[in-house]
C-alpha positions in Angstrom: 0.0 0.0 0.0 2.2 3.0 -1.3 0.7 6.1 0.5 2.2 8.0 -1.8 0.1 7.1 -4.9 -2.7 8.6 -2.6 -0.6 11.8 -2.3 -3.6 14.1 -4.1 -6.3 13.1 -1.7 -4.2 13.0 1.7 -3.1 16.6 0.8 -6.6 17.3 0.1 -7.9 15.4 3.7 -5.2 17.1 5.8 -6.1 20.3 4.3 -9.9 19.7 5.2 -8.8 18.6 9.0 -6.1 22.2 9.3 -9.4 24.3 7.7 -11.4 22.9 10.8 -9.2 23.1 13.6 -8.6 26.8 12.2 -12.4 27.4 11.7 -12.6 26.4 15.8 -9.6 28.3 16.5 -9.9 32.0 14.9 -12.6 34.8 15.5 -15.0 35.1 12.7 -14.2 38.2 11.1 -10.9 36.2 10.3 -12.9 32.9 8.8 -11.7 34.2 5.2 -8.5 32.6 5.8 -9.7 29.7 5.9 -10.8 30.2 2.0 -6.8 30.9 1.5 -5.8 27.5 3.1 -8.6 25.4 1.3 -7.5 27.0 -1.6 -3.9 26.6 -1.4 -4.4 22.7 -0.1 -6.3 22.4 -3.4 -3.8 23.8 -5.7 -0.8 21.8 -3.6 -2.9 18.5 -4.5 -3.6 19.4 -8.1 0.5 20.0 -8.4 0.9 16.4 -7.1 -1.5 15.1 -9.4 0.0 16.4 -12.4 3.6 15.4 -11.0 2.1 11.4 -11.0 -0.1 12.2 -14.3 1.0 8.7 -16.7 0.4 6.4 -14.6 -1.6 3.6 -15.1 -2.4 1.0 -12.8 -3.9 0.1 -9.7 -2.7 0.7 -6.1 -3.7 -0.3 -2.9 -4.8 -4.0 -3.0 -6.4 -3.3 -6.6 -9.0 -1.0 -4.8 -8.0 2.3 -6.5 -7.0 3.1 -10.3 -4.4 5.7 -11.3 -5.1 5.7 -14.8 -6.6 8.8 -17.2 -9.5 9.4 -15.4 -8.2 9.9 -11.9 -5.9 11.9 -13.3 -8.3 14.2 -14.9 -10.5 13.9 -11.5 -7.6 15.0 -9.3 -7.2 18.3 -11.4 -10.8 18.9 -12.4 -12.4 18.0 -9.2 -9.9 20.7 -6.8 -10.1 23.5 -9.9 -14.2 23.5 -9.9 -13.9 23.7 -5.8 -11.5 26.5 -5.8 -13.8 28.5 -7.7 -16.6 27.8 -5.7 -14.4 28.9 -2.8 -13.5 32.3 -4.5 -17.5 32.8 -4.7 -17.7 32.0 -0.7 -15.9 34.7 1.4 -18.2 37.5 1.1 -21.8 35.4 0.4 -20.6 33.6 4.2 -19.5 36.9 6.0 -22.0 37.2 8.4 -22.1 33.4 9.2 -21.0 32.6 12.6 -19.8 28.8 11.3 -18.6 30.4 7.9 -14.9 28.6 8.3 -16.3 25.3 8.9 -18.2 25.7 4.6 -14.6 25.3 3.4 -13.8 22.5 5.5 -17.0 20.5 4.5 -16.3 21.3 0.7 -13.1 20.0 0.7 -14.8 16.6 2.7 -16.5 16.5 0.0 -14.5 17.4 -3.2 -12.3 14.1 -1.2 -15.6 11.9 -1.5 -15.8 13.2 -5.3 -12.0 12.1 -5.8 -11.8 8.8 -4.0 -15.6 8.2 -6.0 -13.5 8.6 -9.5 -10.9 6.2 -8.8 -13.0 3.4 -7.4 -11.4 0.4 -8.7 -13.4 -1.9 -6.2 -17.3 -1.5 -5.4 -16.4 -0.5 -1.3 -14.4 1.9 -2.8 -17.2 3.3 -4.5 -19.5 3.2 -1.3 -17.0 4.9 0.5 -16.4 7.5 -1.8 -20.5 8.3 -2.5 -21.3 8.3 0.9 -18.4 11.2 2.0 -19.7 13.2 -0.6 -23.0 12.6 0.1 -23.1 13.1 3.8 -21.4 16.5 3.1 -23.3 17.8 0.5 -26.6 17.7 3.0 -24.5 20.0 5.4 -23.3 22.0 2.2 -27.0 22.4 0.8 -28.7 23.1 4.3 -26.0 25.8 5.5 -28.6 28.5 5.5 -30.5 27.4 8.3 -32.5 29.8 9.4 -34.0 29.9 5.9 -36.9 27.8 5.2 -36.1 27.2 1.0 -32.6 26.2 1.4 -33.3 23.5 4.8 -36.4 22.2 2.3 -33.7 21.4 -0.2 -31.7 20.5 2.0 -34.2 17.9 3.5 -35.1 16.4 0.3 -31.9 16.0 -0.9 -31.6 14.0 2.3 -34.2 11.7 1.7 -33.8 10.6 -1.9 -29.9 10.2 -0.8 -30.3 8.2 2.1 -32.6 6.2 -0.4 -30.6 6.5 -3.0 -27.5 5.5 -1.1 -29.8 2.6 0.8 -30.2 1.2 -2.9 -26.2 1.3 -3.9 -25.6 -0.7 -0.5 -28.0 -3.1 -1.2 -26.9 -3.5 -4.7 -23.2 -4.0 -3.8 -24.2 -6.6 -1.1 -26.1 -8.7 -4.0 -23.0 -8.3 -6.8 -20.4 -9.1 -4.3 -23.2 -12.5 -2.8 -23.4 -13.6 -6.9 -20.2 -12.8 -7.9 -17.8 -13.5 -4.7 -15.4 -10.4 -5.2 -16.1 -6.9 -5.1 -12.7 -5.8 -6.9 -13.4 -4.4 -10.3 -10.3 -6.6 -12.0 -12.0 -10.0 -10.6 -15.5 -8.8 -11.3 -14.9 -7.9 -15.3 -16.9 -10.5 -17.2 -17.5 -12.4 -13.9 -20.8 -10.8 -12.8 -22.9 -13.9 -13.5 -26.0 -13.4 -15.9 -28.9 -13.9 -13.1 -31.5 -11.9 -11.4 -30.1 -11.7 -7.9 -26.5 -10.0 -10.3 -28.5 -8.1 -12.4 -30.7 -6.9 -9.8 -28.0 -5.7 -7.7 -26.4 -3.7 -10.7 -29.4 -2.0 -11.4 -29.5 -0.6 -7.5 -26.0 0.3 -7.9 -26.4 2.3 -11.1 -29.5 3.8 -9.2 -26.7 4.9 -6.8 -24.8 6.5 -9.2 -27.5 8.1 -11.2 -28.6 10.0 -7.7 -24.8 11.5 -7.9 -25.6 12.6 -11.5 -29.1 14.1 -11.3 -30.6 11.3 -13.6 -33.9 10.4 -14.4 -35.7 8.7 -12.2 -33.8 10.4 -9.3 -33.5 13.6 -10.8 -35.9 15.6 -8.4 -33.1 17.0 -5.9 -31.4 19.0 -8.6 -33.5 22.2 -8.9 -34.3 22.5 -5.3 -30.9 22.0 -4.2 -30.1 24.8 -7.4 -33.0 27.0 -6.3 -32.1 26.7 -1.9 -28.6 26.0 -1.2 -26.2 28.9 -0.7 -25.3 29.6 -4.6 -21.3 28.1 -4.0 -22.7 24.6 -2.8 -25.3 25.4 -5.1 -22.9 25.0 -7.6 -20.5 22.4 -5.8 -23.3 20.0 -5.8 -24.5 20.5 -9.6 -21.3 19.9 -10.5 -18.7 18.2 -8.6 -20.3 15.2 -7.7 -21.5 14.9 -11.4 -18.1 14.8 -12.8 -17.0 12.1 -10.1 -20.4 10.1 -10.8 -19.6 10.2 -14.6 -16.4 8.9 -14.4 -17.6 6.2 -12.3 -19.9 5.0 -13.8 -18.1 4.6 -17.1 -16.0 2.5 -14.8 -19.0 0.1 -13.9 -20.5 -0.3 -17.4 -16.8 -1.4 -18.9 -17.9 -4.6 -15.7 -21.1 -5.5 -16.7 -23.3 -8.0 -18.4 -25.6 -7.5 -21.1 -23.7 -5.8 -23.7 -26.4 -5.8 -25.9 -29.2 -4.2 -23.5 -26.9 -1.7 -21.4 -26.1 0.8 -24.1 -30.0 1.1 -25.3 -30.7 0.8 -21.3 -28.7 4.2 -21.2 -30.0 5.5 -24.6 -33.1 5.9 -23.1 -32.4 7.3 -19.5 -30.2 9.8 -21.2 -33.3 10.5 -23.9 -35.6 10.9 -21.0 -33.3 13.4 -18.4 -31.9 16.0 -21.1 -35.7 16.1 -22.4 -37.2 16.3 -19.3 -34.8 19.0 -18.0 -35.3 21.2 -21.1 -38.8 20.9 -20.7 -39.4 21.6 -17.5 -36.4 24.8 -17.6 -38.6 26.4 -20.5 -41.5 27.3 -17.7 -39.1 28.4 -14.5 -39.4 32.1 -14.0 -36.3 31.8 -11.1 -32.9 31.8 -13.0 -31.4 28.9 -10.2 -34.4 27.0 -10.9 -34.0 27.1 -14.4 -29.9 26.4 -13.9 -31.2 23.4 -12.0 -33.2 22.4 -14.8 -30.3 22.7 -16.8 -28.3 21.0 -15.1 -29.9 18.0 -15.4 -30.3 18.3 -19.4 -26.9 18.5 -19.4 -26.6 15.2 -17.6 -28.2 13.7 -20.1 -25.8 14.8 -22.8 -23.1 13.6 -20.8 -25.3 9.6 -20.4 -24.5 9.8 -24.3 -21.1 8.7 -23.8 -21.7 6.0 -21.2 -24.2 4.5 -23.7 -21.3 3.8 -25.6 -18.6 3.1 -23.5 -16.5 0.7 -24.8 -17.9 0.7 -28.3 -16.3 3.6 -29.2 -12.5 4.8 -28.4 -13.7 8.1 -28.0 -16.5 7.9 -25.6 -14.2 8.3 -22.2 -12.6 11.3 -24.1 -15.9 13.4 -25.4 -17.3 12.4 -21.4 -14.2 14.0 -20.0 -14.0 16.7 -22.2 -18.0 17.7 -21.8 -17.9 17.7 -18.5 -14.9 19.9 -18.4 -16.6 22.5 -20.3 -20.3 21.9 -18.7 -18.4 22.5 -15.3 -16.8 25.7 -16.0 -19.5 27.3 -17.7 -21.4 26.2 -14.6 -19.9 27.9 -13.0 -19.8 31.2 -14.6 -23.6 30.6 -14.3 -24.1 30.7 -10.9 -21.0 33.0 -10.3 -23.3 35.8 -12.3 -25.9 34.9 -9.5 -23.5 34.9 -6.7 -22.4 38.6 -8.2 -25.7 39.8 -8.0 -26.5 38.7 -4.5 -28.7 36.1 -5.1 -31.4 38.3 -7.4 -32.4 35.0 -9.1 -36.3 36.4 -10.7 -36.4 36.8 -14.2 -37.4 40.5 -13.6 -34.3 41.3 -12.3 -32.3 40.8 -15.2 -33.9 43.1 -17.0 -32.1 45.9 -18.5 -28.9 44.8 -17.0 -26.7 44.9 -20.2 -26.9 48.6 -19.3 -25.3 48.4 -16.0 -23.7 45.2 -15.5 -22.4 44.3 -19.3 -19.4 42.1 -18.2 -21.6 40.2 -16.1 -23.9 39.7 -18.9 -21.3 39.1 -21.5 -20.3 36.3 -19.5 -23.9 34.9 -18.7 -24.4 35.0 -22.4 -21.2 32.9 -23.3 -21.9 30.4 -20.6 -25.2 29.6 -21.8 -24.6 29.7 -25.7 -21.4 27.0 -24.3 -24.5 24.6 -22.4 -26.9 25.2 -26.2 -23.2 24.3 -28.0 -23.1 27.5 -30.7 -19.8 27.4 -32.5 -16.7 27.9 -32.0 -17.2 27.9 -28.0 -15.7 24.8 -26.0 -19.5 23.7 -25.5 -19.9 23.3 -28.9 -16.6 21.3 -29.8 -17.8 19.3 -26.3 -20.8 17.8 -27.9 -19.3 17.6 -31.0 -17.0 14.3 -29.5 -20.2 13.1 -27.4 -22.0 13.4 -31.2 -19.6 11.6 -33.2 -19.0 8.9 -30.8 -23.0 8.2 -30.7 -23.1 8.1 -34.5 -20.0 6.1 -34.6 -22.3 3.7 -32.2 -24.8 3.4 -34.3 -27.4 5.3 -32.1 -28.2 7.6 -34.6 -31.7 8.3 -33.3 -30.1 9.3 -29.9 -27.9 12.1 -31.6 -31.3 13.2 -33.1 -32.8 13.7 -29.7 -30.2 15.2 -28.6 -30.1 17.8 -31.5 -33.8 18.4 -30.9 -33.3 19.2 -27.1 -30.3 21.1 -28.0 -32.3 23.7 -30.2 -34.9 23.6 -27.5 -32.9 24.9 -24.5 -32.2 27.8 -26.5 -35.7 29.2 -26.2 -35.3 28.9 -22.3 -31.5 30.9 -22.6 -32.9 33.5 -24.8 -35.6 34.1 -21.8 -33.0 35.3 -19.8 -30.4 36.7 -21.9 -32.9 38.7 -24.1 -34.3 41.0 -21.3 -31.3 41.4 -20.0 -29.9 42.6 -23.3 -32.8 44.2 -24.9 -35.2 45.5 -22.3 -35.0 49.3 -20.9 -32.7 49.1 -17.7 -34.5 48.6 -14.0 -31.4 50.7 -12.2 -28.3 49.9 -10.9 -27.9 46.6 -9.1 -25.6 46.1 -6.3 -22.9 43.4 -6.6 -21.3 41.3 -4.5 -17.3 42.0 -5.5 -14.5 40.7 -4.4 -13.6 36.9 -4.8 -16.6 36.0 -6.2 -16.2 38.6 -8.9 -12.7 36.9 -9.4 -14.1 33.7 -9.4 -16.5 34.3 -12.2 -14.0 36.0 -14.2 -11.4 33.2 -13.8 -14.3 30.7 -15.3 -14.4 32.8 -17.8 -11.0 32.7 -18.5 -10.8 29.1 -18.2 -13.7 28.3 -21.2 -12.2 30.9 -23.2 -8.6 29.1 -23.1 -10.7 25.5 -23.4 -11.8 27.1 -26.9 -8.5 28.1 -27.7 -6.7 25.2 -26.8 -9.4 23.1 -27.4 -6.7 20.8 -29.9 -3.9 19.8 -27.2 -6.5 19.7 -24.5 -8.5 16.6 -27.0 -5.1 15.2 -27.7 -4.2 14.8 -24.0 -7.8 13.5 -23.0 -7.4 11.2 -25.9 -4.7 9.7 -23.8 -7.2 9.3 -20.7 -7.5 5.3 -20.9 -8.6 3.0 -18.0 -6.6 0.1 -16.4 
């Protein structure tokens, strides 16, 4: 057991345990440095990861992969969080227990990390449940606010069932198949109910962690209640860990021949029922809720195919990238605003707030996938690899639903653009202003140097 080939994730855990003791230990008004060590423990991990990026095998008894997708998780995972950080400082100011958000986001972002290197189904349990248990305390940190502890609540419940379900599940693979390690499981899961049975609670499991249909209905409430950072931690984080995940779990299983239309359809029915049911929200986090789970779908595409197509890990790495960034920039426009989240209140804002607005507009046009943004070169890959699948009626689907989430966009970005102005808004500043520029940033260079960054995720192979 090399503890060094966990290097990324203890820097990250001991960073989490120093950003607690200093939470107990310094007066509020100080609690902002406790931002500066989370984020400095995050960048310290992400350097390690890129020191042991190449490697490609598994560590500790089998249970935990270094391969491509670790890798990727061990830099995408800490970048995403230290943005959400940057929105934190100010939104948490008057929070007595502000220190102790950081220290729970980084539990979390941990749970995220040891989720997308799971090379053994405990390892998996381990790593849902961390980031599950924390993401309640991240979603319910407004507590005196009856919205954000309902989201909180319900998020609760369809976890704890959610999570019940990927127990259960485990317990019936590992009864039928006598192993729980991924290496000794792959094409050893025998063909039977009780096996099949238990794989189908486990991908529940994961589907919870990526806002899928059926256990979808936690993603605009959580959106709409939490504080916007875990807001945003939680629509994106744990999706990115989930995805990779549960690539890792399909590349296991039996049925070849059913899985990748069983997937077809779940991704079908969440990116259409998330652009449906964004087109009628009339509260921006609602409607980035809704999003948020269209996207999701998109991202399905590519585990409907997984190992069909060479490409499908790449074009699932590479979308998620870009949906998590622009993400990002999404709810860093709400963070900069304070929270105004009504439709109403964008109105007119080009006039006051057109660098806000300049970046609201990029990040959605990157979710609809209008050339030559990263978004569009994104679903491009998750495209092609469908068609190269054979699943040409998926692709169609999820042409139709792209063109349709661009009437929900427009319902936002037009006012804001074309109506007469409502006043000057006040803004929020500071690190959260530097966190949404620094997404911005970051999709801007993903378009850019969209060619080396493919040709290195083209490299991103598991064990």
């Amino acid at each position: 057991m090399p503890i060094g080939d966990l290097a990324p994730e203890l820097a990250v855990l001991l960073t989490a345990v120093a950003v607690l003791l200093a939470a107990m230990a310094l007066p509020q008004r100080r609690h902002g440095w406790c931002a500066a060590l989370a984020a400095i423990g995050l960048v310290a991990a992400m350097t390690i990861a890129v020191g042991q990026a190449g490697a490609r095998h598994l560590t500790f008894s089998g249970t935990y992969a270094l391969d491509g997708g670790t890798t990727w998780a061990r830099l995408a995972i800490p970048g995403l969080t230290i943005l959400c950080i940057g929105m934190s400082p100010r939104w948490f100011a008057t929070d007595r227990r502000h220190g102790e958000f950081y220290a729970m986001l980084l539990f979390s972002a941990l749970g995220a990390m040891a989720m997308a290197g799971a090379a053994d189904l405990m390892q998996l349990v381990m790593g849902v449940l961390l980031s599950s248990v924390t993401g309640y305390v991240l979603v319910g940190y407004h507590r005196e606010w009856e919205i954000s502890l309902e989201a909180a609540m319900k998020y609760f419940l369809l976890g704890a069932l959610a999570n019940a379900l990927l127990v259960i599940g485990v317990a019936l693979v590992m009864g039928m198949a006598g192993s729980t390690d991924y290496a000794a499981l792959s094409g050893a899961i025998p063909d039977n109910a009780m096996a099949l049975t238990g794989l189908t609670l486990i991908l529940m499991g994961l589907f919870f962690k990526l806002g899928a249909a059926p256990v979808h209905a936690w993603v605009p409430d959580v959106a709409e209640g939490a504080p916007v950072p875990a807001a945003v931690f939680v629509t994106v984080v744990p999706k990115l860990a989930g995805a990779v995940a549960l690539y890792r779990l399909v590349m296991l299983a039996p049925g070849a021949d059913a899985l990748p239309l069983l997937f077809a359809l779940v991704a079908a029915a969440t990116m259409t029922l998330g652009n449906l049911c964004a087109l009628w929200q009339d509260d921006v986090r609602r409607l980035l809720g809704w999003s948020s789970l269209s996207q999701t779908g998109y991202a399905l595409m590519a585990v409907a195919v997984a190992g069909v197509v060479p490409e499908a890990l790449p074009a699932l790495l590479a979308f998620m990238s870009v949906y998590g960034i622009a993400n990002v920039i999404a709810f860093a426009a709400v963070a900069e605003l304070r929270g105004r989240t009504a439709l109403s209140d964008y109105r007119g804002l080009m006039r006051t707030q057109p660098g806000l607005v300049a970046a609201l507009t990029l990040a959605f046009l990157s979710f609809v996938g209008i050339p030559p943004l990263a978004g569009f070169l994104g679903k491009f890959a998750l495209f092609t690899a469908t068609l190269d699948a054979g699943l040409g009626w998926l692709a169609v689907v999820a042409v139709a639903n792209t063109v349709l989430s661009l009437a929900y966009y427009l319902r936002v970005i037009g006012p804001a653009v074309f109506a007469p102005s409502e006043g000057a808004v006040e803004t929020l500043g500071g690190s959260a202003r530097a966190s949404l520029w620094g997404a911005l940033a970051l999709l801007l260079a993903a378009t850019v140097l969209w060619a080396p960054a493919w040709s290195a995720l083209a490299t991103a192979l598991l064990p």
